[in-house]
mmCIF file of the N, C-alpha and C atoms, coordinates in Angstrom:
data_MODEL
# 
_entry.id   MODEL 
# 
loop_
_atom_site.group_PDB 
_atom_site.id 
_atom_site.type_symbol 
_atom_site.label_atom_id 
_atom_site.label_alt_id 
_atom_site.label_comp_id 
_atom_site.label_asym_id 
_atom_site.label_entity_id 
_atom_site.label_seq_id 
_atom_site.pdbx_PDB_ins_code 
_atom_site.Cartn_x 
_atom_site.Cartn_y 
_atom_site.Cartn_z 
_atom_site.occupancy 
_atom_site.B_iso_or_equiv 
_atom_site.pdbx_formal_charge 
_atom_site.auth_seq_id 
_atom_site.auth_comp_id 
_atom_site.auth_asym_id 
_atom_site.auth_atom_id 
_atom_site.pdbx_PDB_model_num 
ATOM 1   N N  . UNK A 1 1  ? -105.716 110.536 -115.520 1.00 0.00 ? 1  UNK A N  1 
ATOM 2   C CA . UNK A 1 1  ? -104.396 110.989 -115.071 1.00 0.00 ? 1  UNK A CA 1 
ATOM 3   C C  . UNK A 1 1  ? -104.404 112.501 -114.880 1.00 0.00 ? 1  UNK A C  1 
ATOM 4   N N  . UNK A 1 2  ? -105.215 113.396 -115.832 1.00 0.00 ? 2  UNK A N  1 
ATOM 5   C CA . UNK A 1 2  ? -105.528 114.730 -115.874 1.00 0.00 ? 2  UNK A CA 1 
ATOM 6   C C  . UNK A 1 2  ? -106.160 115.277 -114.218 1.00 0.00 ? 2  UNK A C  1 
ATOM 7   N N  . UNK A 1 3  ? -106.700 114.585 -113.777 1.00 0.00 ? 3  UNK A N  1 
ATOM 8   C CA . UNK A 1 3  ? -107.313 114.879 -112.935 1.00 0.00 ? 3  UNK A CA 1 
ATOM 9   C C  . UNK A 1 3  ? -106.779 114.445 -111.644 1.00 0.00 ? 3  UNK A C  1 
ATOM 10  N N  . UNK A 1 4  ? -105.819 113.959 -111.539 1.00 0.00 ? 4  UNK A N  1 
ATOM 11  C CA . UNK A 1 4  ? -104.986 113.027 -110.337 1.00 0.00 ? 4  UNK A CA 1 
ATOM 12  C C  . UNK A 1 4  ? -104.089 114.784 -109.920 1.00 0.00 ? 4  UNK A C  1 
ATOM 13  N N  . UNK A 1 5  ? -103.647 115.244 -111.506 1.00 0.00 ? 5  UNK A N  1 
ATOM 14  C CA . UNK A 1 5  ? -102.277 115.833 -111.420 1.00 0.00 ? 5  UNK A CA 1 
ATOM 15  C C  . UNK A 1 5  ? -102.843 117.082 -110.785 1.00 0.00 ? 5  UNK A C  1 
ATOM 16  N N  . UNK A 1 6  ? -104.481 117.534 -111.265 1.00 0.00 ? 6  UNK A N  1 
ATOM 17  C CA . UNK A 1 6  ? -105.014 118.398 -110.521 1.00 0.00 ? 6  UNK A CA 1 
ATOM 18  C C  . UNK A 1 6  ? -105.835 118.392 -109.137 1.00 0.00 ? 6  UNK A C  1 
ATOM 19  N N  . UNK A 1 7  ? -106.140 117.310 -108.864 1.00 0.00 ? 7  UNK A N  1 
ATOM 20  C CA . UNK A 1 7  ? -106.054 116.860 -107.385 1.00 0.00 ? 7  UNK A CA 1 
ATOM 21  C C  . UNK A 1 7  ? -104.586 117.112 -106.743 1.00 0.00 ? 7  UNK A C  1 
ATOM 22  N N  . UNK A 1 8  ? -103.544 116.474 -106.741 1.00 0.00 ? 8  UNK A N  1 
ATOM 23  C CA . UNK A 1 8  ? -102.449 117.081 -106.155 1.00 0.00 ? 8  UNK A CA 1 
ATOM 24  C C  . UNK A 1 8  ? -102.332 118.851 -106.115 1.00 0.00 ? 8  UNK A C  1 
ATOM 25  N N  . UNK A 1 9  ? -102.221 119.153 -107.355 1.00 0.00 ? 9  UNK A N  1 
ATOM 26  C CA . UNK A 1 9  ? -102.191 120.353 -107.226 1.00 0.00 ? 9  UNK A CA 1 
ATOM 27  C C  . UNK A 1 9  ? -103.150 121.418 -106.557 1.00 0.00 ? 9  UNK A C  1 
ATOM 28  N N  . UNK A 1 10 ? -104.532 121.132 -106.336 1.00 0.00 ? 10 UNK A N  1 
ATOM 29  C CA . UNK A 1 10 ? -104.851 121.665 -105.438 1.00 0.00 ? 10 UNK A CA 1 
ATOM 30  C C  . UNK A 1 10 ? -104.766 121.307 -103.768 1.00 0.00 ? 10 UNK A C  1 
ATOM 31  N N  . UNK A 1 11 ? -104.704 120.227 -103.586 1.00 0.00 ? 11 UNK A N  1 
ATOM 32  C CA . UNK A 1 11 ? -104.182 119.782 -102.290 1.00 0.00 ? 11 UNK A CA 1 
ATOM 33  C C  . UNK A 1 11 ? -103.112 120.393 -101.540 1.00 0.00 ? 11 UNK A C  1 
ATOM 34  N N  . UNK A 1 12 ? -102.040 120.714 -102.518 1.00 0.00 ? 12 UNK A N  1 
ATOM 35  C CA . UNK A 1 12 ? -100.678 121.302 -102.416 1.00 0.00 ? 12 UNK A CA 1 
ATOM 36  C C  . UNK A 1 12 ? -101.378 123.125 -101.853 1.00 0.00 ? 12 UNK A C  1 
ATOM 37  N N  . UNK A 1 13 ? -101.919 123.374 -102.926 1.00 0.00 ? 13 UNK A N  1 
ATOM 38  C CA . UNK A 1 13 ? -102.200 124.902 -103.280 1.00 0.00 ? 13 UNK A CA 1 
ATOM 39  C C  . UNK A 1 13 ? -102.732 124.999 -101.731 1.00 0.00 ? 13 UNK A C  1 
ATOM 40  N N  . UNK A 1 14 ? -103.872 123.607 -101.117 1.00 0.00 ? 14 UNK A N  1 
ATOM 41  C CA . UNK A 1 14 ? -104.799 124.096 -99.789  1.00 0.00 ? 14 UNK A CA 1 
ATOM 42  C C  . UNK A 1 14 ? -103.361 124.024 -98.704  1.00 0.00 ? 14 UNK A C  1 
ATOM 43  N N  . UNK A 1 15 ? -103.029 122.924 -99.086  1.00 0.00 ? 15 UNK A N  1 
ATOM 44  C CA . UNK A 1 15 ? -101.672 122.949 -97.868  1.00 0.00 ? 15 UNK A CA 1 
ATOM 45  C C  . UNK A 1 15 ? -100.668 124.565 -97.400  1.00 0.00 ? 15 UNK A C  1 
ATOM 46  N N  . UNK A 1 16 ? -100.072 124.558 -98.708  1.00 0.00 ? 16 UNK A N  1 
ATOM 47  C CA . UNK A 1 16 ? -99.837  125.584 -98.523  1.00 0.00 ? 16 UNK A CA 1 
ATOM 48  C C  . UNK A 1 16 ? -100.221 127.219 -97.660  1.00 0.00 ? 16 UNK A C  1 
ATOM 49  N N  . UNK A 1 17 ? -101.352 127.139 -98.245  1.00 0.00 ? 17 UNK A N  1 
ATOM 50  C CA . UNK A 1 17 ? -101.959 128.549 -97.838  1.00 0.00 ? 17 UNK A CA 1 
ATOM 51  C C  . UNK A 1 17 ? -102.417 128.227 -96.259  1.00 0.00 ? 17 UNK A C  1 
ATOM 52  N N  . UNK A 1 18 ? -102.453 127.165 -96.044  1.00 0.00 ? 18 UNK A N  1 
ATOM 53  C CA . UNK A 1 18 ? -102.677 126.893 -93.966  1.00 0.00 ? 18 UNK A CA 1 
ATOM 54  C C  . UNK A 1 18 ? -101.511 126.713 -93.859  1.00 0.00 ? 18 UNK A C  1 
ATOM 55  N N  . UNK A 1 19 ? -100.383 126.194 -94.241  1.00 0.00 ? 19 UNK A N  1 
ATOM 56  C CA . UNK A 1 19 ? -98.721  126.655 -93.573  1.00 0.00 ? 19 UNK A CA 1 
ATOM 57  C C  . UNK A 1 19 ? -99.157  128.539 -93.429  1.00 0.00 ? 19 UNK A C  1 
ATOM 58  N N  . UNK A 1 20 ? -98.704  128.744 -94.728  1.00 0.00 ? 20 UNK A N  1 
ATOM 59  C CA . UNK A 1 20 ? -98.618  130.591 -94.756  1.00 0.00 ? 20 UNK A CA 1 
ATOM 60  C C  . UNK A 1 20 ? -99.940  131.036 -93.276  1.00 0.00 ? 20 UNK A C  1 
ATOM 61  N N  . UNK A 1 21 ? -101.506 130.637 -93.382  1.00 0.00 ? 21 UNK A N  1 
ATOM 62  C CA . UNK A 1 21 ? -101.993 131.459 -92.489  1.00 0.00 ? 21 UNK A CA 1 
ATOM 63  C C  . UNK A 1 21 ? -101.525 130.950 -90.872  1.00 0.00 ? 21 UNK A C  1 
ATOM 64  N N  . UNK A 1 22 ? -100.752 129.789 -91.079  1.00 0.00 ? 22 UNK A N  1 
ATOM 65  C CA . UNK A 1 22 ? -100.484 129.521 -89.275  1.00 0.00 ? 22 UNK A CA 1 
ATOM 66  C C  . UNK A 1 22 ? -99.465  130.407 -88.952  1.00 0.00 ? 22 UNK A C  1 
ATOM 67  N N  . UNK A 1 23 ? -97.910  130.403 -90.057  1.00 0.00 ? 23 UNK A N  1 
ATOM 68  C CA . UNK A 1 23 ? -97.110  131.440 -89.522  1.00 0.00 ? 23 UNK A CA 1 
ATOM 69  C C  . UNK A 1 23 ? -97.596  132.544 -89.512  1.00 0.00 ? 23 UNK A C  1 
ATOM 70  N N  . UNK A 1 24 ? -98.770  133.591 -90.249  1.00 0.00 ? 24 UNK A N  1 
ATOM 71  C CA . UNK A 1 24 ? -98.650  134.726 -89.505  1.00 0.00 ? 24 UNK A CA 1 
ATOM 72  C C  . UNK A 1 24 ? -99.540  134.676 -88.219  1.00 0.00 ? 24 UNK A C  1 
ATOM 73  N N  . UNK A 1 25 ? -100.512 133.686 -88.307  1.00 0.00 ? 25 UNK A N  1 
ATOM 74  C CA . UNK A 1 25 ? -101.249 133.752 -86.912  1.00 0.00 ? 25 UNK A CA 1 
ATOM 75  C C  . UNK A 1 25 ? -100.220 133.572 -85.846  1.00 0.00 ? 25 UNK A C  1 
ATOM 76  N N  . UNK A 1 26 ? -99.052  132.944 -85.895  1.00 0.00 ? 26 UNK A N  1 
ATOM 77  C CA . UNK A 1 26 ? -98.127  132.800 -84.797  1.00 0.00 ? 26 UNK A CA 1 
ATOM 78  C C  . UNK A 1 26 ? -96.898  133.754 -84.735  1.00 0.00 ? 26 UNK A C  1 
ATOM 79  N N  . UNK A 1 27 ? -97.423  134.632 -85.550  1.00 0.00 ? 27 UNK A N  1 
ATOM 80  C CA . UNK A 1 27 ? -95.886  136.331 -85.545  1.00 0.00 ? 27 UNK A CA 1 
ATOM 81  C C  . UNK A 1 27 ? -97.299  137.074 -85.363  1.00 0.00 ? 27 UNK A C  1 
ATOM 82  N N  . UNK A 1 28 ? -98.886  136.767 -85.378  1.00 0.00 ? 28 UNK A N  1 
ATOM 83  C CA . UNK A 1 28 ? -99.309  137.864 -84.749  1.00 0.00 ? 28 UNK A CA 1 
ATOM 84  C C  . UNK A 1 28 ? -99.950  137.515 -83.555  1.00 0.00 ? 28 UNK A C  1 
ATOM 85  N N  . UNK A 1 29 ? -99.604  136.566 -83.186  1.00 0.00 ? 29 UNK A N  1 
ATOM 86  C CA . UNK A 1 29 ? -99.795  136.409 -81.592  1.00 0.00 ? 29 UNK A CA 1 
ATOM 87  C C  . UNK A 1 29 ? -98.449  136.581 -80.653  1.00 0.00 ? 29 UNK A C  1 
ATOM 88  N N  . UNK A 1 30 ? -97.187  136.398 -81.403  1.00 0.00 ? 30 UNK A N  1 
ATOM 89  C CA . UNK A 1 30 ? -95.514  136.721 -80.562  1.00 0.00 ? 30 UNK A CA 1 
ATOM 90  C C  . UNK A 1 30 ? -95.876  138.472 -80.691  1.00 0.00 ? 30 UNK A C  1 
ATOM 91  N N  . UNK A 1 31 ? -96.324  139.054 -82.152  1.00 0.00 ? 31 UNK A N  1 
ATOM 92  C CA . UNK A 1 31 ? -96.435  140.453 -81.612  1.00 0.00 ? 31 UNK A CA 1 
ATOM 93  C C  . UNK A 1 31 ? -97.370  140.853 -80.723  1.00 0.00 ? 31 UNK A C  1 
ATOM 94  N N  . UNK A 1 32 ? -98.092  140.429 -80.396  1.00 0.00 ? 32 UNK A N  1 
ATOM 95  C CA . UNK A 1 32 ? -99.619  141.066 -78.967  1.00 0.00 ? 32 UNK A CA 1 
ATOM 96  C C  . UNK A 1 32 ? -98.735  140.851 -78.117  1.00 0.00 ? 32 UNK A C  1 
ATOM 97  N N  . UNK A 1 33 ? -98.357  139.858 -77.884  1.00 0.00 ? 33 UNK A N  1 
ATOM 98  C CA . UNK A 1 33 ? -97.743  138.905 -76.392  1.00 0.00 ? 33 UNK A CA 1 
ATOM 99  C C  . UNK A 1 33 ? -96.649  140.357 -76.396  1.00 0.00 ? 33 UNK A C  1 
ATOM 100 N N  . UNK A 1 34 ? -95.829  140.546 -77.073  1.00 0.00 ? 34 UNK A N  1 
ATOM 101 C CA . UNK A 1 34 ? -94.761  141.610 -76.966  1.00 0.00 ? 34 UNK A CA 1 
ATOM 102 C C  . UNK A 1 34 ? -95.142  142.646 -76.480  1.00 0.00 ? 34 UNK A C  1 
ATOM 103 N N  . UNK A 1 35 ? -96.338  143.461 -76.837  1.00 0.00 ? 35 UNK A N  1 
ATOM 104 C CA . UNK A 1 35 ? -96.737  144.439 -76.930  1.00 0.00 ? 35 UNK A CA 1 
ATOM 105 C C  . UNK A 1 35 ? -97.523  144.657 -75.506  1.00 0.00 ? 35 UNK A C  1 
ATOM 106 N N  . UNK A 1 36 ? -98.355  143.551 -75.362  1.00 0.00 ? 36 UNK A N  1 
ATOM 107 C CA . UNK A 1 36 ? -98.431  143.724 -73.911  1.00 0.00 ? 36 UNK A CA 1 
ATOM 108 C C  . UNK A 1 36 ? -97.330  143.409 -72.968  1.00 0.00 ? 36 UNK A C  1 
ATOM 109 N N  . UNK A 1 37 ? -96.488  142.862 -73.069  1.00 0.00 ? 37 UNK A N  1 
ATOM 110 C CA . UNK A 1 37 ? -95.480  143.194 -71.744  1.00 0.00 ? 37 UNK A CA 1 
ATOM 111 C C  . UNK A 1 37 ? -94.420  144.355 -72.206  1.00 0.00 ? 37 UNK A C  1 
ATOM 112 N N  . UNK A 1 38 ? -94.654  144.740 -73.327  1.00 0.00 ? 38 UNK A N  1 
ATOM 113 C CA . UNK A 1 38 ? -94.284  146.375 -73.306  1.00 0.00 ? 38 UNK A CA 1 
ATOM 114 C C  . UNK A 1 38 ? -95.087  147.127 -72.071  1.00 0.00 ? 38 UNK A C  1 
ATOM 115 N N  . UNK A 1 39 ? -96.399  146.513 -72.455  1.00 0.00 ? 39 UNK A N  1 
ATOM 116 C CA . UNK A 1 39 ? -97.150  147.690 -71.800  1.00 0.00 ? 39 UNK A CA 1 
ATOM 117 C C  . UNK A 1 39 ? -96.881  147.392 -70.281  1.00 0.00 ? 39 UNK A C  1 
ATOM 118 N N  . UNK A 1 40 ? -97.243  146.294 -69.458  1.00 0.00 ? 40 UNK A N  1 
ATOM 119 C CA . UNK A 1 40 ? -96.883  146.031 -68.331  1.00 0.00 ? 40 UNK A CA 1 
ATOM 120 C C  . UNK A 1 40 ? -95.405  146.344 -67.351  1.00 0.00 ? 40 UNK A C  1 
ATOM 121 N N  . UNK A 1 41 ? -94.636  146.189 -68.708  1.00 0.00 ? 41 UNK A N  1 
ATOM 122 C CA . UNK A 1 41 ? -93.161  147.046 -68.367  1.00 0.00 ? 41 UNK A CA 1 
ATOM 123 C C  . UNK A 1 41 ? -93.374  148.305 -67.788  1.00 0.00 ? 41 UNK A C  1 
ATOM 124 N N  . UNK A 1 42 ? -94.386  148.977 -68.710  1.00 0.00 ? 42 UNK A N  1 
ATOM 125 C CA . UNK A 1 42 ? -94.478  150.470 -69.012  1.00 0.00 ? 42 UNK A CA 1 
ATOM 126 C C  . UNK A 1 42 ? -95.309  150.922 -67.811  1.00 0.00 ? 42 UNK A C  1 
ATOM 127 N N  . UNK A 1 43 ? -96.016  150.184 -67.461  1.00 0.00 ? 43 UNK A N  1 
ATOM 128 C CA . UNK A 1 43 ? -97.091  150.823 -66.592  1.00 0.00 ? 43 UNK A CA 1 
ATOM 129 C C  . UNK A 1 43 ? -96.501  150.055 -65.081  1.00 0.00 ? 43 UNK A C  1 
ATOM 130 N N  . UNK A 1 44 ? -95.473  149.039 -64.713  1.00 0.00 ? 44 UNK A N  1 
ATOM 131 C CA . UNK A 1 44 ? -95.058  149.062 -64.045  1.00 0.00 ? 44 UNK A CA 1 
ATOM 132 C C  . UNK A 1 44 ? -93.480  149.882 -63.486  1.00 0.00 ? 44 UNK A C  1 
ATOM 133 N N  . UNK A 1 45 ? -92.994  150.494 -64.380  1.00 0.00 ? 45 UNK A N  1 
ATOM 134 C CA . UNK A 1 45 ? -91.551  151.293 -64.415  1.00 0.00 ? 45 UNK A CA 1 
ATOM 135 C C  . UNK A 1 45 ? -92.405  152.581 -63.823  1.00 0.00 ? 45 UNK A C  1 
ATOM 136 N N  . UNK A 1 46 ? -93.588  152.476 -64.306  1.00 0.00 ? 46 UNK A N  1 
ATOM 137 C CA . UNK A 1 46 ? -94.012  154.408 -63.892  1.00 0.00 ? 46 UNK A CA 1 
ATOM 138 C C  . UNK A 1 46 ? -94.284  154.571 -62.424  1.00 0.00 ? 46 UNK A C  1 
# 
């Protein structure tokens, strides 16, 4: 039973931490994407 409760719990622990690294991989790909059509803004306004 000791070992069930720590199977879940690391399962949980792996789950977790790939939720957490997908959202920032996907707020640091909305920030590039931003940043270049800053730039395209920028270099087309001039």
């Amino acid at each position: 039973m000791q070992y069930l409760f720590l199977a879940l719990a690391i399962v949980w622990t792996i789950t977790l931490l790939y939720v957490v690294f997908l959202i920032n991989k996907q707020k640091q790909l909305e920030t590039l994407v931003h940043e270049l059509q800053q730039r395209l803004d920028w270099e087309s306004g001039d």
